[in-house]
C-alpha positions in Angstrom: -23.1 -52.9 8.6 -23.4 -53.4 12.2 -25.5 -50.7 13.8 -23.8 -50.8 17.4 -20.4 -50.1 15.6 -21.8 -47.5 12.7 -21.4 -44.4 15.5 -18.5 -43.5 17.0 -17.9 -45.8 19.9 -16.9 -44.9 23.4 -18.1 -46.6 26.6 -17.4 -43.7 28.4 -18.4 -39.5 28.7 -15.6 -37.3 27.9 -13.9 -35.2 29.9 -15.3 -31.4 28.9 -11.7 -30.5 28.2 -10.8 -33.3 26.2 -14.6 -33.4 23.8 -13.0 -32.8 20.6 -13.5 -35.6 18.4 -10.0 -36.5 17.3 -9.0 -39.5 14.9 -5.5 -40.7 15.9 -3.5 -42.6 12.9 -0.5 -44.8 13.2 1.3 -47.7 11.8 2.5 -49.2 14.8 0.8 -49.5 18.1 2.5 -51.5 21.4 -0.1 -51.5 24.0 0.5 -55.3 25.1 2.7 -58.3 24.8 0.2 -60.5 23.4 -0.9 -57.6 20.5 2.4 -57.8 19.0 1.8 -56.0 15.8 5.1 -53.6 16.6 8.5 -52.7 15.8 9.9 -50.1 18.4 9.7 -46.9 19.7 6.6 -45.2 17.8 4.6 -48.2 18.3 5.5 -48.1 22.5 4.9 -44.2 22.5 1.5 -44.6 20.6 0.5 -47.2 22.9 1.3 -45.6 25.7 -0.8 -42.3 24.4 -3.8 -44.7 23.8 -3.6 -45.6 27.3 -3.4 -42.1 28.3 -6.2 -41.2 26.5 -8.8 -43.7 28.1 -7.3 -42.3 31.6 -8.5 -39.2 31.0 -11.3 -40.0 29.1 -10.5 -38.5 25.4 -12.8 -38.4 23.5 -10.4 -40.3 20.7 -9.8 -43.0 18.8 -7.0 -44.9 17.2 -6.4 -46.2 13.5 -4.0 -49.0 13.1 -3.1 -51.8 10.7 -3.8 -55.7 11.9 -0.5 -57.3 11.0 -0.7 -61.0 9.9 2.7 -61.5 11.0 2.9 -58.8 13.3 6.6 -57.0 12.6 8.6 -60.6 13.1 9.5 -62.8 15.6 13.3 -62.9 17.1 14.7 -66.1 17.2 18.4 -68.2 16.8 20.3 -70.2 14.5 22.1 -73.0 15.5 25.2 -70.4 16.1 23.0 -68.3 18.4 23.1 -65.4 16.1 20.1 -63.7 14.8 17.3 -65.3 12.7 14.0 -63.7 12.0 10.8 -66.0 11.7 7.5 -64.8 10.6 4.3 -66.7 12.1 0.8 -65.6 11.9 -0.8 -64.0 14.5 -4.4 -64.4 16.1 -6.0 -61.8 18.9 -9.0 -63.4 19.8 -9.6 -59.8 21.9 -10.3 -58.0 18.7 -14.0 -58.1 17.5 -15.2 -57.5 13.1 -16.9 -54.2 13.5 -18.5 -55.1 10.5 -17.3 -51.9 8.7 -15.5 -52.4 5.2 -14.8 -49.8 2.7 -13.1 -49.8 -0.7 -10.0 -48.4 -1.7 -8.5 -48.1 -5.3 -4.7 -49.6 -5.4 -2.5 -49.4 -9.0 -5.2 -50.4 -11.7 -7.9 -52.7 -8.8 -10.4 -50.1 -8.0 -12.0 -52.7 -5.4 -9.5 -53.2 -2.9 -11.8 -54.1 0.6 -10.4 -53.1 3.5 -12.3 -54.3 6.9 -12.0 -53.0 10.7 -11.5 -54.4 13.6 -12.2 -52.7 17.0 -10.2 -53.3 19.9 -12.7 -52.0 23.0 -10.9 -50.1 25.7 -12.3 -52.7 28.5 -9.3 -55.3 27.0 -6.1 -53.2 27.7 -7.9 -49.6 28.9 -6.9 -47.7 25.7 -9.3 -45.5 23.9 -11.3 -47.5 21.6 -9.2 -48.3 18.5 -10.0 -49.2 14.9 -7.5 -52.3 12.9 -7.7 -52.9 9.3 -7.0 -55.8 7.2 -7.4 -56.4 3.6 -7.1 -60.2 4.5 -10.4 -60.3 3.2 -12.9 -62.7 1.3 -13.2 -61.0 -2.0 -9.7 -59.6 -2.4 -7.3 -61.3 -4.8 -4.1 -62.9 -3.5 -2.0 -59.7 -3.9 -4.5 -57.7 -2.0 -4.7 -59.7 0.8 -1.0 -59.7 1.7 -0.7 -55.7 1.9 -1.7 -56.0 5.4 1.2 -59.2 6.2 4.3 -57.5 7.2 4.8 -54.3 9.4 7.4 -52.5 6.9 7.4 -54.6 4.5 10.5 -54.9 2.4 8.8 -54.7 -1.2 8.5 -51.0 -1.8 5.2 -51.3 -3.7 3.8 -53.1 -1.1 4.8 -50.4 1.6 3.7 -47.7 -0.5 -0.1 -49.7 -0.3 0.1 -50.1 2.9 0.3 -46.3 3.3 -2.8 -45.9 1.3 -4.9 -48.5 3.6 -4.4 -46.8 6.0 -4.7 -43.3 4.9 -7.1 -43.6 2.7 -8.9 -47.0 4.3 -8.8 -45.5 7.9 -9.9 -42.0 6.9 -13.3 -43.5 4.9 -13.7 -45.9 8.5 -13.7 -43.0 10.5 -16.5 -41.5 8.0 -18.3 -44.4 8.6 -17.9 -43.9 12.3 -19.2 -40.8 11.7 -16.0 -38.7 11.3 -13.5 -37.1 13.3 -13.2 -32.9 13.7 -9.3 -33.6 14.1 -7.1 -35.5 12.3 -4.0 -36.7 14.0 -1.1 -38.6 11.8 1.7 -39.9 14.0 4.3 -39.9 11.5 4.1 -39.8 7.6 2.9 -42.9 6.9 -1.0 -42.1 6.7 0.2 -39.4 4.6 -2.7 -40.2 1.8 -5.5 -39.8 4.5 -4.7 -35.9 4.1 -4.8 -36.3 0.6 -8.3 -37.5 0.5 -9.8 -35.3 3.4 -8.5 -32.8 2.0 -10.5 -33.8 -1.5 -13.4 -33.8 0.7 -13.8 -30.8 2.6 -12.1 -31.2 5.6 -10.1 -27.8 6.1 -6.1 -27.5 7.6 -7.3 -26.3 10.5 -8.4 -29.7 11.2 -5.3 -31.9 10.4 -2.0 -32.1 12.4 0.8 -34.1 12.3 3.7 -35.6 14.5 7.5 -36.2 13.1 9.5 -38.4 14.8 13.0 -38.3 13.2 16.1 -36.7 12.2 16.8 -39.9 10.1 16.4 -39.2 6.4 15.3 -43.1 5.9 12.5 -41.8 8.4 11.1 -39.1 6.2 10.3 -41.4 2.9 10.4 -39.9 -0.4 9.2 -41.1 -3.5 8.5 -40.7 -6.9 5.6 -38.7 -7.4 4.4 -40.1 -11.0 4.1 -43.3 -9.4 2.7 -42.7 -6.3 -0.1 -41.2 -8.8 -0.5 -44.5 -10.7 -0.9 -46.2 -7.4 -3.6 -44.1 -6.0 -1.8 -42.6 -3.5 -3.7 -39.1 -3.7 -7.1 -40.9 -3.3 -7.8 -40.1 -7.3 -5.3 -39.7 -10.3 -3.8 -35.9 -9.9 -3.3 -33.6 -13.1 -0.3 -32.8 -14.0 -0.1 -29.3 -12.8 -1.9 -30.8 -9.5 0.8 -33.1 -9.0 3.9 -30.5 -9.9 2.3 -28.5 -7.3 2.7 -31.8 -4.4 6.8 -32.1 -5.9 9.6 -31.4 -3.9 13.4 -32.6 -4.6 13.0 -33.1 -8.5 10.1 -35.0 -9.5 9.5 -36.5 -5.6 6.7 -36.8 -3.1 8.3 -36.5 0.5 5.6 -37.6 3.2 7.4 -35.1 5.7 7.0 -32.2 3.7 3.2 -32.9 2.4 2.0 -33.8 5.9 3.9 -30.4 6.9 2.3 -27.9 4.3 -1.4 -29.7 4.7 -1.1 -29.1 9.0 -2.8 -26.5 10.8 0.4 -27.3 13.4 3.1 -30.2 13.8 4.9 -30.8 16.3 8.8 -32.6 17.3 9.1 -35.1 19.9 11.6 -33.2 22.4 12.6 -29.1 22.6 15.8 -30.6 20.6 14.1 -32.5 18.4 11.7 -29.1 17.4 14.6 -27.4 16.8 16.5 -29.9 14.6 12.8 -30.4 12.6 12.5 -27.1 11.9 15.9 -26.3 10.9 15.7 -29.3 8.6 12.6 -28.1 6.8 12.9 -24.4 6.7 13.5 -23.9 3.0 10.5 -25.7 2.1 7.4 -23.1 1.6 4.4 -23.3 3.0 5.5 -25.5 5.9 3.8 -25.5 8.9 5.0 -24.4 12.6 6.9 -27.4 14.6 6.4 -27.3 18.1 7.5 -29.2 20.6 5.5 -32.1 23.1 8.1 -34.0 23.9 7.2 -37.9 24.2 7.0 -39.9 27.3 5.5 -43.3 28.3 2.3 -44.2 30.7 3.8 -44.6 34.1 0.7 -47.0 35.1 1.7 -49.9 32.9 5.5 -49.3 33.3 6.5 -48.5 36.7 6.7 -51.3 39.0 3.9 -50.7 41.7 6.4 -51.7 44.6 9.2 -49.5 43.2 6.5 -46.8 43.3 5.4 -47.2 46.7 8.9 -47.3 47.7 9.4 -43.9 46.1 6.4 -42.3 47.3 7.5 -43.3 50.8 11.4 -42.4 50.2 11.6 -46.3 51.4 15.2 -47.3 50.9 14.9 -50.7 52.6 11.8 -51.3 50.3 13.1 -50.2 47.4 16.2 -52.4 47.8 14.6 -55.9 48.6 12.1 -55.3 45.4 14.8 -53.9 43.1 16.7 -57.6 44.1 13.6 -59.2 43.2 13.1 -57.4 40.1 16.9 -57.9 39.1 16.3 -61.7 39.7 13.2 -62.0 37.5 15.3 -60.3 34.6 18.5 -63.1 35.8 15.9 -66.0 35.1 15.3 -64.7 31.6 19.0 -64.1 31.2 19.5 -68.1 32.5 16.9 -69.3 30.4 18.1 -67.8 27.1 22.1 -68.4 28.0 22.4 -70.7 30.4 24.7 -68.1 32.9 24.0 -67.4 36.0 24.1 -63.2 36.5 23.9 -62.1 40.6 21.8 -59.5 42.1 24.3 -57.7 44.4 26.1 -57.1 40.8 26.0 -53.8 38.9 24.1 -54.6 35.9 23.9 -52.4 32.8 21.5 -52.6 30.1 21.7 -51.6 26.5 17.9 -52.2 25.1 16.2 -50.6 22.0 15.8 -51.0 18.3 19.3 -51.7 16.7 19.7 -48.2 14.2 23.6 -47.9 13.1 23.1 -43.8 15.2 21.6 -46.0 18.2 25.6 -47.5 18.4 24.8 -50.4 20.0 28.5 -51.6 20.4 30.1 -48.5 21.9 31.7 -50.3 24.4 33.6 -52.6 22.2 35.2 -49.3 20.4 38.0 -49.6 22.8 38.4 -53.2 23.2 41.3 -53.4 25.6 39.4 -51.0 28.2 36.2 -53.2 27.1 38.1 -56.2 28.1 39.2 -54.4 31.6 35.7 -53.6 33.0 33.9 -56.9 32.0 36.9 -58.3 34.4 37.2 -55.8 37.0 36.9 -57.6 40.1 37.1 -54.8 42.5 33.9 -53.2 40.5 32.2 -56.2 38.6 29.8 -55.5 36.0 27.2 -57.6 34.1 26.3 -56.0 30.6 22.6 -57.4 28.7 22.4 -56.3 25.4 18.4 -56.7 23.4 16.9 -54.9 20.7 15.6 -55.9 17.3 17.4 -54.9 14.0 15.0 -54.4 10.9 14.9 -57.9 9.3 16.4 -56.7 6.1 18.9 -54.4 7.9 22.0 -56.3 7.5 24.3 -54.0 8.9 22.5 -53.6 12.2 22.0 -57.6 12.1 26.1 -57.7 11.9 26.2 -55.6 14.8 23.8 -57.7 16.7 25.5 -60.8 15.6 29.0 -58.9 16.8 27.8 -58.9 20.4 26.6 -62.5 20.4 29.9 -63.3 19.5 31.6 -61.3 22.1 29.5 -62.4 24.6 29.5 -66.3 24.1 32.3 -66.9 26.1 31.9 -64.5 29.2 30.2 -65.4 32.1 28.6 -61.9 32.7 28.0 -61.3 29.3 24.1 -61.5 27.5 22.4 -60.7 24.3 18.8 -61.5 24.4 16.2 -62.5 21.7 12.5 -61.9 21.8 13.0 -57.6 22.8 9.0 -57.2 22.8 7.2 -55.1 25.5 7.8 -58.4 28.8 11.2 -58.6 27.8 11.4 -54.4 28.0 9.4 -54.2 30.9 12.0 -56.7 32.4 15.1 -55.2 31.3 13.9 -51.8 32.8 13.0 -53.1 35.9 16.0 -55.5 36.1 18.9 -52.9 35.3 20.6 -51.2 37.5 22.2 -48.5 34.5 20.3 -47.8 31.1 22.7 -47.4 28.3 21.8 -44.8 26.0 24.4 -43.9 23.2 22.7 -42.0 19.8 25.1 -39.8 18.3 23.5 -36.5 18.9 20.7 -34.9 17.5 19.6 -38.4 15.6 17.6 -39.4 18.6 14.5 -37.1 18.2 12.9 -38.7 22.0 14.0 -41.7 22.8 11.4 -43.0 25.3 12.8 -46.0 27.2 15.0 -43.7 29.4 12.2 -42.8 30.8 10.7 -45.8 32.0 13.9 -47.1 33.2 14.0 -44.4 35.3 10.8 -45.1 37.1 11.6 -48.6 37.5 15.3 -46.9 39.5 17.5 -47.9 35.9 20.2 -44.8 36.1 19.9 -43.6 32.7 24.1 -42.9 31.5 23.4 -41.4 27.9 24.6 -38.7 25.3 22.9 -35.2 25.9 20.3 -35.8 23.6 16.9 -36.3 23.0 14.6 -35.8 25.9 17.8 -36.2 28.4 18.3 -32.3 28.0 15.2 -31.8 29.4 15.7 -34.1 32.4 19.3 -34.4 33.3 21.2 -32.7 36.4 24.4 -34.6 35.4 25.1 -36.5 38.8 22.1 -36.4 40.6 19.8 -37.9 38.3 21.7 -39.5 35.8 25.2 -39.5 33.9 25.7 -37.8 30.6 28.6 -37.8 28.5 30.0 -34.4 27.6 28.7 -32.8 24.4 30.2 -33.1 20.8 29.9 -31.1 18.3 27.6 -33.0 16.4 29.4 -32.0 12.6 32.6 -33.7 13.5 32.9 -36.5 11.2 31.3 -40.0 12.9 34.7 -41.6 13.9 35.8 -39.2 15.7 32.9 -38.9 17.5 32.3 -42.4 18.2 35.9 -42.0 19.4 35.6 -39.5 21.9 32.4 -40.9 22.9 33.9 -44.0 23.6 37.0 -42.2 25.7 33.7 -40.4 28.1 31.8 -43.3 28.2 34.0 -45.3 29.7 35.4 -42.3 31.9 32.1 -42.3 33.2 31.6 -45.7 33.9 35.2 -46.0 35.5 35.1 -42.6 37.6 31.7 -42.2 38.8 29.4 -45.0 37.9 30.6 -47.6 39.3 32.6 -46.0 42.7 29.4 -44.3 43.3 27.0 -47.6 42.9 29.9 -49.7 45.5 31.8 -47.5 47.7 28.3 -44.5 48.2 25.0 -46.5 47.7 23.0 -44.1 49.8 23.9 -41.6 47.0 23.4 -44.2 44.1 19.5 -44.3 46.1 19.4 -40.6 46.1 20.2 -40.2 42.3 17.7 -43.3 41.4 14.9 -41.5 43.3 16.0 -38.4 42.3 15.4 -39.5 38.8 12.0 -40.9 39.5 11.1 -37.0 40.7 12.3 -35.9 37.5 10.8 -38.5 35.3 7.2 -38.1 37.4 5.0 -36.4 36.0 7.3 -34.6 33.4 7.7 -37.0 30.9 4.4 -39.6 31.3 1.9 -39.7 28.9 -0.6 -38.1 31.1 1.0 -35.1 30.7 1.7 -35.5 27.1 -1.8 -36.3 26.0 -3.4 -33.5 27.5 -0.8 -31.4 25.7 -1.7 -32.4 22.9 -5.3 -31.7 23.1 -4.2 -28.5 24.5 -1.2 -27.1 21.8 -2.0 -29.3 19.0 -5.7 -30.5 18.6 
């Protein structure tokens, strides 16, 4: 082994307040366009944190998985509608630590899994750890756990847990050990499992939950989660009766919850909705609230900021153009139509989830049909996102919007939504569309870059929006539902505020009052900065959760 890596690694002192040693572990990290090795929102927000955590000099590090073939790449049939391709990667930036350790998997007791270290100098994040068991030595199967971000094959996902539970929490030995351990989301739920084996007390584990989403909180048979070495050695039978929730299951959520010192939700909603959902499990731990954000130093435009900072409307205007422009060159090269800057432009960006509604607008296709021809208030509408490759419903969706769009001239649904295309779209848009059905969007994270980059946000109340909005000053929010009515009806009334919104306020205010469209876009820049950047969410969690 390498002797420069066989420490733990930092090129830097830590800050006093931040000297805890803490091991940070997620499945997803977006930290850069060319390190595409995510799928959405966790991956942006842990990326972000990583950032953070170099900036103020954490004494941290991050475990990952290197995917082969990264999450996938968005691309087009012939018909323009969606078509996933998967193409190996390389990242030349990364560098072999020289640190492998051995994992058991089903009956192979030799599975090698190898790091890779990604040094903060590359993209200024703390330093972070990447494993692969695309290794010499490793038969076939073994070697293409680590292909796919969420991969489709159960088995295979339930293995890829256990690298990097299990294979990230023997690294970090190596390294020399951690006195915190950090799981964003359940998926390094077997990392507990072991440290837990070996010593390391509750008081030194925590753990982050992310969703409302039942498909977000997996659950799965405990017996064979046993037979494939999920619990880093074959359980008894009482042992394992013990772990069982639900009849007979194993639910991540739940075992990362018990075996926490603390967890915490993403927003003050989100804390409330987790720990309503898991109260009448025993031996839970307390969810508290850090609600997410993003790092303003790779998101906000540094014009836009200066512009801010100096209250320079002028300023603000000529780069917002510019911006707008930059995201209209994308738009022509993908389509082929020609989008103006002096137009209102709203943008409708994140992962396509069925909650997420994507197609709101097109509820109410006659009043759809008005606004996409009003010519006293013209709009242009870009829709970009990527549905889970073996999501067909949310493909359908997407593919229902290319199809709506094809033939209108201010109409757009773009391919390749990685972080340029987002940083684009946020810095492009004059409106950000947000439209979860509420209390399914635990955070929801690119709200809040769009605002620092002048994007009014016009959302449901949900999320981190109740901690931000002033309804008219800031942003636009539709009026709450109650959240138990069934979903058509909701996505029926939702429709009816929506476009109230859009019709009576939006737009009026963005044409006939700019000077108080510039006052709500800074206003929401005050209340975006430093409230919901990652600066202030990493040192909370040192502070409430580490």
């Amino acid at each position: 082994m390498d002797t420069q890596y066989n420490k733990w690694y930092h090129p830097y002192e830590s800050a006093k307040e931040y000297n805890k040693r803490v091991a940070y572990f997620s499945m997803e990290f977006g930290i850069h366009q060319s390190f595409n090795i995510y799928s959405g929102g966790l991956g942006f927000l842990a990326g972000s944190h990583m950032r953070s955590g170099y900036e103020l000099k954490q004494n941290m590090i991050g475990i990952g998985m290197l995917w082969k073939y990264g999450y996938y790449d968005q691309a087009r049939n012939e018909d323009q509608t969606l078509k996933a391709e998967f193409n190996e990667k390389h990242f030349d930036f990364l560098e072999d630590t020289g640190v492998e350790v051995e994992i058991k998997l089903h009956d192979n007791p030799h599975v090698k899994v190898r790091a890779f270290v990604l040094k903060p100098e590359v993209f200024g994040t703390v330093p972070m750890y990447f494993l692969t068991t695309d290794v010499e030595g490793n038969d076939h199967l073994s070697r293409t756990i680590t292909n796919h971000l969420y991969d489709q094959n159960q088995v295979t996902r339930v293995s890829q847990s256990i690298v990097l539970g299990i294979g990230g929490a023997k690294v970090v030995e190596a390294l020399g050990g951690a006195e915190t351990y950090h799981l964003n989301e359940g998926h390094a739920l077997p990392a507990f499992y072991y440290l837990r084996d070996r010593g390391v007390t509750k008081d030194q584990m925590v753990f982050t939950t992310h969703t409302p989403e039942k498909a977000g909180n997996e659950e799965r048979d405990a017996r064979h989660l046993n037979r494939c070495g999920f619990f880093g050695r074959t359980l008894s039978n009482e042992e394992l009766e013990k772990e069982m929730v639900n009849g007979g299951m194993i639910n991540y959520t739940v075992s990362a919850l018990r075996m926490s010192k603390k967890a915490n939700g993403v927003s003050k909603l989100h804390a409330k909705v987790a720990n309503d959902m898991w109260k009448d499990y025993y031996g839970v731990s307390q969810i508290i609230p850090i609600t997410n954000a993003q790092n303003q130093k790779f998101w906000q435009d540094e014009s836009v900021k200066q512009a801010w900072i100096h209250k320079d409307k002028k300023g603000y205007k000529w780069r917002k153009t510019e911006l707008k422009n930059e995201l209209f060159q994308e738009v022509y090269n993908q389509t082929g139509k020609s989008f103006n800057p002096n137009v209102l432009t709203i943008v409708w960006a994140r992962r396509f989830a069925a909650y997420k509604r994507a197609d709101l607008l097109l509820h109410d296709f006659d009043r759809f049909k008005r606004l996409i021809s009003n010519q006293q208030y013209p709009v242009q509408i870009i829709w970009a996102g990527k549905p889970y490759p073996f999501d067909y419903g949310a493909i359908d969706v997407f593919n229902h919007l290319v199809y709506n769009s094809k033939a209108e001239p201010n109409l757009a649904v773009l391919i390749g939504y990685e972080i340029d295309l987002s940083k684009k779209l946020k810095c492009g848009s004059d409106v950000w569309l947000n439209t979860p059905r509420i209390t399914r969007e635990a955070s929801g994270t690119s709200g809040m870059t769009a605002a620092m980059n002048g994007s009014v946000n016009v959302s449901t109340n949900d999320g981190w929006i109740p901690e931000f909005q002033k309804d008219g000053e800031n942003c636009f929010v539709l009026p709450e539902l109650d959240h138990n009515m069934p979903t058509w009806d909701q996505d029926k009334l939702d429709t009816e505020h929506l476009y109230n919104i859009l019709e009576n306020k939006v737009l009026p205010t963005y044409y006939d009052n700019p000077d108080k469209w510039q006052n709500i876009v800074f206003n929401a820049m005050d209340g975006v900065i430093p409230e919901f950047t990652t600066a202030r969410m990493a040192d909370e969690y040192y502070k409430k959760l580490f």
